[in-house]
C-alpha positions as CSV (number, residue, x, y, z in Angstrom):
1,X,-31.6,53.0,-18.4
2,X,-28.6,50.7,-19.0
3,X,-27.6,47.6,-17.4
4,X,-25.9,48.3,-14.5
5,X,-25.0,44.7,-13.5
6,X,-22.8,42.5,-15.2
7,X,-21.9,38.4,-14.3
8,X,-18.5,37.9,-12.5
9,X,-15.8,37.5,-15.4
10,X,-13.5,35.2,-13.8
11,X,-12.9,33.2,-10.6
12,X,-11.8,35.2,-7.3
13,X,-11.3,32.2,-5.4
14,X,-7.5,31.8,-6.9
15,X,-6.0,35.3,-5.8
16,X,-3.4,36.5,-6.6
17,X,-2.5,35.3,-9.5
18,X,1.0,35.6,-9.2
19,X,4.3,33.1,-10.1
20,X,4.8,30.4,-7.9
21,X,7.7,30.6,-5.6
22,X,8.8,27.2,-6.3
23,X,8.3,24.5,-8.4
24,X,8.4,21.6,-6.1
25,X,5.0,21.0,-4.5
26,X,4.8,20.6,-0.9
27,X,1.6,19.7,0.8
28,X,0.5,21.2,4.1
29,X,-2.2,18.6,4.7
30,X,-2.0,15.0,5.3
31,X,-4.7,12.1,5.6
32,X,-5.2,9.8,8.5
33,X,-4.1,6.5,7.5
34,X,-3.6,3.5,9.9
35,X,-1.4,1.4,7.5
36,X,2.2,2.3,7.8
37,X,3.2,3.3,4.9
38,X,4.4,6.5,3.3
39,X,1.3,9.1,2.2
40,X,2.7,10.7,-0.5
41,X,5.5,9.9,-3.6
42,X,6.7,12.3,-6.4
43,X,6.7,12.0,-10.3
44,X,7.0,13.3,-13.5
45,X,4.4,14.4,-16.2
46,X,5.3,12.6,-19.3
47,X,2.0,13.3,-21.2
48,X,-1.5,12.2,-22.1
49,X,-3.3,9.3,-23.8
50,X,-6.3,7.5,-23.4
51,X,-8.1,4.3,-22.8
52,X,-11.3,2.3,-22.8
53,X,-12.3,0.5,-19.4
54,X,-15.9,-1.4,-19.3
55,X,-18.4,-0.1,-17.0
56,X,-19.7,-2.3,-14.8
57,X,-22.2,-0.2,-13.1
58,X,-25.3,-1.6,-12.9
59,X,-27.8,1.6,-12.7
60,X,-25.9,3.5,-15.6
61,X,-26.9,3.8,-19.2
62,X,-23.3,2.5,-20.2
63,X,-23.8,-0.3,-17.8
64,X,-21.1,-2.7,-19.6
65,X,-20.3,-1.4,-22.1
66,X,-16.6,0.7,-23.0
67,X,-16.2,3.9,-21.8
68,X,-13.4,6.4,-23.0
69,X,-11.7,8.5,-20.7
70,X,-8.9,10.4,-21.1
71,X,-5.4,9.8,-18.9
72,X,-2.3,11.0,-17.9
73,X,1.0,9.1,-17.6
74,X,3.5,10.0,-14.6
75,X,6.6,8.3,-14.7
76,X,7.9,7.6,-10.7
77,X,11.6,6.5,-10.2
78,X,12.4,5.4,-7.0
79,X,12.5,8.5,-3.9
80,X,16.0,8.4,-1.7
81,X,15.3,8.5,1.9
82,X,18.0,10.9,2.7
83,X,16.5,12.0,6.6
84,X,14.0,11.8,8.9
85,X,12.7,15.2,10.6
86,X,11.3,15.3,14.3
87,X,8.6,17.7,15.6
88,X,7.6,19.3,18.5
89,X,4.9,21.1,19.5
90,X,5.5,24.9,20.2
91,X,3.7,27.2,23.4
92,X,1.1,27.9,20.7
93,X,0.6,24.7,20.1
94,X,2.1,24.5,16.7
95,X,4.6,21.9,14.7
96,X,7.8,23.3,15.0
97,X,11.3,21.2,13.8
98,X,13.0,19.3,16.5
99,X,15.8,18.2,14.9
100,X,16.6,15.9,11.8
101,X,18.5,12.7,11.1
102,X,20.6,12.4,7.9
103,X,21.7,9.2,6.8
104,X,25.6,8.5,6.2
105,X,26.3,7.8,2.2
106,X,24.4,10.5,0.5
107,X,24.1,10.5,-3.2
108,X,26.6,12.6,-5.5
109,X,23.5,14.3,-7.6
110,X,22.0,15.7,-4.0
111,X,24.6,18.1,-3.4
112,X,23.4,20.0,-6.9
113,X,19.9,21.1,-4.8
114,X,21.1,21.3,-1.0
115,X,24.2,22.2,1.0
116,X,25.1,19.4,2.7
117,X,25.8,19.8,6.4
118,X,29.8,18.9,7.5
119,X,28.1,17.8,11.1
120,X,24.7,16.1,11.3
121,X,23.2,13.5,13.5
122,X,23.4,9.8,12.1
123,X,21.5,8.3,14.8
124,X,18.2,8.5,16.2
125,X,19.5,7.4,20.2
126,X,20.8,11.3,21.1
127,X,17.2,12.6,20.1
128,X,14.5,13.7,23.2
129,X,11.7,11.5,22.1
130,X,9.7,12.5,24.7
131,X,9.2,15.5,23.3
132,X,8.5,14.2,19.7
133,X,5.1,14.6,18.2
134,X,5.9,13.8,14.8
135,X,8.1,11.8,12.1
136,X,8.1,12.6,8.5
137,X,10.7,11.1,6.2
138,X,13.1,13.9,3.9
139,X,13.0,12.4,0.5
140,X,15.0,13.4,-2.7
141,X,13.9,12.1,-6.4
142,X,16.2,10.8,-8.9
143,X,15.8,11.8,-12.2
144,X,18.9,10.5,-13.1
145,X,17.8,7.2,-13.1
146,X,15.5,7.6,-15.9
147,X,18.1,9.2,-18.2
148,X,15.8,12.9,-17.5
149,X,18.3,15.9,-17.3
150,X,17.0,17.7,-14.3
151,X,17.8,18.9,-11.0
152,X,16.9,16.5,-8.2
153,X,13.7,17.9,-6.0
154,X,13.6,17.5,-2.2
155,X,10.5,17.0,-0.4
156,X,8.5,16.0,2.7
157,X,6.1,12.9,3.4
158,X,4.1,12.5,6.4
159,X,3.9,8.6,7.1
160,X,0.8,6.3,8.5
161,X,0.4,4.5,11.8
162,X,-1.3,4.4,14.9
163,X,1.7,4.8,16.7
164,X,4.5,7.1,16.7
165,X,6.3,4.0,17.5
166,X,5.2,2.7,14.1
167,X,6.4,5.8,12.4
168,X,10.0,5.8,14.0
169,X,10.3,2.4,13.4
170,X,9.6,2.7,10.1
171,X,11.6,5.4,9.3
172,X,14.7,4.3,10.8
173,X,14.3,1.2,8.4
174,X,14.1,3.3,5.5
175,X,16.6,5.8,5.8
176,X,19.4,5.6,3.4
177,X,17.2,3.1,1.4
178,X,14.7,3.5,-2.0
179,X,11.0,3.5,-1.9
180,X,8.8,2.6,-5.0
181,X,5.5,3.6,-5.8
182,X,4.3,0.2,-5.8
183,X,4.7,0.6,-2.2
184,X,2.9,3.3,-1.8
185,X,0.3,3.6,-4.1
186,X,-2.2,0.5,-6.0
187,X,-4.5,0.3,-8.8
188,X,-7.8,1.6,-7.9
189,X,-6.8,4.0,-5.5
190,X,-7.8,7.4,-5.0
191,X,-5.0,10.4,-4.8
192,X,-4.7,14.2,-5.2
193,X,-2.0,15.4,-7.1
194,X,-0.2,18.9,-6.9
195,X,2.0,20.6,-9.3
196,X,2.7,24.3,-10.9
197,X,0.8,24.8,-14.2
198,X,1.8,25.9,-17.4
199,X,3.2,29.6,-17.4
200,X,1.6,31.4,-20.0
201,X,3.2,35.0,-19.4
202,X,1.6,38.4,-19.1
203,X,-1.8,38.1,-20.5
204,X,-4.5,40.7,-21.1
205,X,-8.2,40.5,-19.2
206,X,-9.5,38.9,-22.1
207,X,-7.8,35.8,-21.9
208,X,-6.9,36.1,-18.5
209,X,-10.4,36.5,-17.0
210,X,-12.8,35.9,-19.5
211,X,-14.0,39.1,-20.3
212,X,-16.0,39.6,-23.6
213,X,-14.7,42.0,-26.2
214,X,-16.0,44.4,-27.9
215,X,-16.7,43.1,-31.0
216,X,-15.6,44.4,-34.5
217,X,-18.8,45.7,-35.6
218,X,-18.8,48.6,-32.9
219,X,-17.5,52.1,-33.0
220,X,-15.1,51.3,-30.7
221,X,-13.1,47.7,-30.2
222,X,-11.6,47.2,-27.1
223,X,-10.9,44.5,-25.5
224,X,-10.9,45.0,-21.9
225,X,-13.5,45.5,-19.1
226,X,-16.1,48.5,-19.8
227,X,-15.3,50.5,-16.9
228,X,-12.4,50.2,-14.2
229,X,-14.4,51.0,-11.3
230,X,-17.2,54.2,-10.2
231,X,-16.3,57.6,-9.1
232,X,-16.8,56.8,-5.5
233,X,-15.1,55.0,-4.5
234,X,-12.3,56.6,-6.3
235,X,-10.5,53.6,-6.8
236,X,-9.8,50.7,-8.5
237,X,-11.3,47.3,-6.8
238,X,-9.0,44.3,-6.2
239,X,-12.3,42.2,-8.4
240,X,-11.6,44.2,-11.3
241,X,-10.4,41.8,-13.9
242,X,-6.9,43.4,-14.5
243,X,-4.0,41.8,-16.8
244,X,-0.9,40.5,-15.1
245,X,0.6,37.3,-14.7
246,X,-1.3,33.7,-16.1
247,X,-0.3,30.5,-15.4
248,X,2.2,28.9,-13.4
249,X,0.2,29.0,-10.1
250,X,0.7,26.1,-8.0
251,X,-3.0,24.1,-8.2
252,X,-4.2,20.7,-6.4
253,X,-6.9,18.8,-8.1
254,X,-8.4,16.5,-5.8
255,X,-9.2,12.6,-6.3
256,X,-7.9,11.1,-9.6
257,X,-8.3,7.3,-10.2
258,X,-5.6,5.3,-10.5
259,X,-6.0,3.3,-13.4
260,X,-2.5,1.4,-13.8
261,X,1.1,1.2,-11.8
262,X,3.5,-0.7,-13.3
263,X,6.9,-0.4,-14.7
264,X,8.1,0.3,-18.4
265,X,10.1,-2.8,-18.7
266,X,7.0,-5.0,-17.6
267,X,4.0,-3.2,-19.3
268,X,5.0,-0.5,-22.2
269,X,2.9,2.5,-22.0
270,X,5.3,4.8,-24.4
271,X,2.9,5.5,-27.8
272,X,4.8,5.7,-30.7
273,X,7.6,8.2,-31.5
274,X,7.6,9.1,-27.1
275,X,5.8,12.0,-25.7
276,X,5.6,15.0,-26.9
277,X,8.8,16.9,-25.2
278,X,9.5,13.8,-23.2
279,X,10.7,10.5,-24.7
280,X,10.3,7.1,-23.7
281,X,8.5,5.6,-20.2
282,X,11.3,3.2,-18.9
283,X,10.7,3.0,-15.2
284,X,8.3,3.0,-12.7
285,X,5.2,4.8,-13.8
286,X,1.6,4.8,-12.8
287,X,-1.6,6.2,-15.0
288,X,-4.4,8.3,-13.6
289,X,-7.6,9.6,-14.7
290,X,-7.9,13.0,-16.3
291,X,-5.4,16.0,-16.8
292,X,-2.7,17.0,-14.5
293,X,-1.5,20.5,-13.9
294,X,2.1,21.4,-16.0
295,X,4.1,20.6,-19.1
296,X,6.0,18.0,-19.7
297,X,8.8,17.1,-17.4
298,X,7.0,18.9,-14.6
299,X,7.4,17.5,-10.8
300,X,4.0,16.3,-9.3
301,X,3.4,15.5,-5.8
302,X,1.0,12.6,-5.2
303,X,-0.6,12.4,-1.9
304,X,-3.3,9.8,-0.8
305,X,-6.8,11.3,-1.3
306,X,-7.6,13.5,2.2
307,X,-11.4,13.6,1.1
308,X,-11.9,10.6,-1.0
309,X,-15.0,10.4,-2.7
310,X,-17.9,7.9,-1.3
311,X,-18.5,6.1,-3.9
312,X,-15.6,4.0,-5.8
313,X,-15.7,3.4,-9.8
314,X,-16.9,0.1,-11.0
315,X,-14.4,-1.2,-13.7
316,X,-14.7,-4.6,-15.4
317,X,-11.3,-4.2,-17.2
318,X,-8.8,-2.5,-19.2
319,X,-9.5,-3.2,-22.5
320,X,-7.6,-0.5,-24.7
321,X,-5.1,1.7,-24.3
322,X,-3.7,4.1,-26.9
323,X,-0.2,3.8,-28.0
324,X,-0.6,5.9,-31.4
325,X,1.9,8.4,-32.2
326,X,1.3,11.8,-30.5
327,X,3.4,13.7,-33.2
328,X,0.0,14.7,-35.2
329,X,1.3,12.4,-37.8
């Protein structure tokens, strides 16, 4: 008899694998944070290098001793607080939009994403805010302030407090102002981080699911799934690896270290010859742990960690970061 059983080629827990419908993330979940500050800042991906930090674990069998790990460089210019949006809560007690605030000297760039509104409300005095549940500051990046030729990217973050007095407070002093990720984020902090990965086209099962060829010493090469499904049911199953579309799905990875945030000027983390399909780091910039979803250039959303791991890395120090070319030279 032959096997009738055969391991799960692929994962079914991202379905479907279709193109993301934008590429600015936006994050539906926030953390509960008693500090006032903003929860979440955008970047983006200028490439990869690496580092050595010492371990100063004490129950580890690299228990002070260097340690390579692998990082990511995001560079983060200043976010334009361009509104502030109110919420309500619905008769199925759901967040629905109020009403928003827009404040009065907008930047030229903005209009290239948005419409702007002729009429929109400047003050916060005319708003019910009785019926306010909710503040969450409108944000718009600025790519132009790094020299990066892009479209600017609008986006949401939810702000901390006890209060929604806090919140309101806080957002009426930033709107029309600049907020850096020094004020949001610090070194040794945990985050998630959202973006679209890399679009790799139509792709076949192999590559796409993971599905083992054929070979080339059988009768018959094929590479593609053995059968498509029985007689009866007779049809084909939505788990049946099929090809289609691979990459550019919008993916959060969850808890990334932040090693360093700093600025260009102040603490040069460009390698030789720029990154790859990037250039030089000149502003604001912070450095996490590990690989980040997208090429180069790519918006990422950072959002403080809404399930931050128990126990916190141990780190005696820097004490090497790589600044070799990335040019394969």
């Amino acid at each position: 008899m032959p096997r009738r059983t055969a391991p799960r080629r692929g994962s079914l827990g991202f379905y479907p694998r279709k193109r993301a419908k934008r590429v600015t993330p936006r994050f539906r979940r926030w953390p509960q944070v008693e500090e006032v500050i903003p929860l979440g800042f955008f970047g983006y991906k200028a490439g990869m290098t690496h580092l050595f930090y010492v371990d100063a674990r004490k129950r580890t069998p690299t228990s002070g001793r260097e340690v390579f790990t692998p990082v990511t460089v995001i560079e983060t210019p200043p976010l334009f607080v361009y509104g502030i949006r109110f919420y309500t809560v619905d008769h199925f007690g759901r967040k629905r939009t109020l009403t928003e605030v827009w404040a009065e000297k907008l930047p030229k760039h903005l209009q290239r994403k948005i419409t702007l509104p002729e009429k929109v409300e400047h003050s916060v005095e005319n708003i019910p805010l009785d019926k306010v549940v909710d503040v969450r500051l409108l944000v718009s990046t600025q790519p132009w302030l790094i020299k990066l030729k892009k479209t600017p990217d609008v986006g949401e973050i939810a702000i901390g407090g006890k209060t929604m007095d806090e919140k309101l407070n806080y957002a009426k002093e930033k709107l029309g102002k600049e907020i850096r990720i020094s004020e949001v984020f610090k070194e040794g902090e945990w985050i998630d981080v959202k973006a679209v990965t890399k679009g790799k086209g139509f792709q076949g099962v192999v590559k796409r699911f993971g599905v083992f060829d054929f070979g080339h010493k059988k009768e018959k090469t094929k590479r593609g799934v053995g059968s498509i499904g029985p007689w009866h049911p007779a049809k084909v199953m939505w788990t049946v690896p099929r090809p289609g579309q691979m990459g550019f799905h919008t993916r959060t990875e969850y808890n990334k270290y932040i090693f360093i945030v700093s600025n260009g000027e102040e603490r040069p983390i460009t390698p030789k010859g720029g990154f790859l399909h990037y250039g030089e780091v000149k502003g604001d910039y912070i450095v996490v742990k590990g690989s980040v979803p997208g090429p180069a250039k790519r918006i990422v959303g950072l959002r403080k960690a809404i399930r931050p791991p128990r126990r916190t890395p141990e780190i005696g120090g820097i004490t090497y970061i790589s600044l070799s070319s990335k040019q394969g030279a």
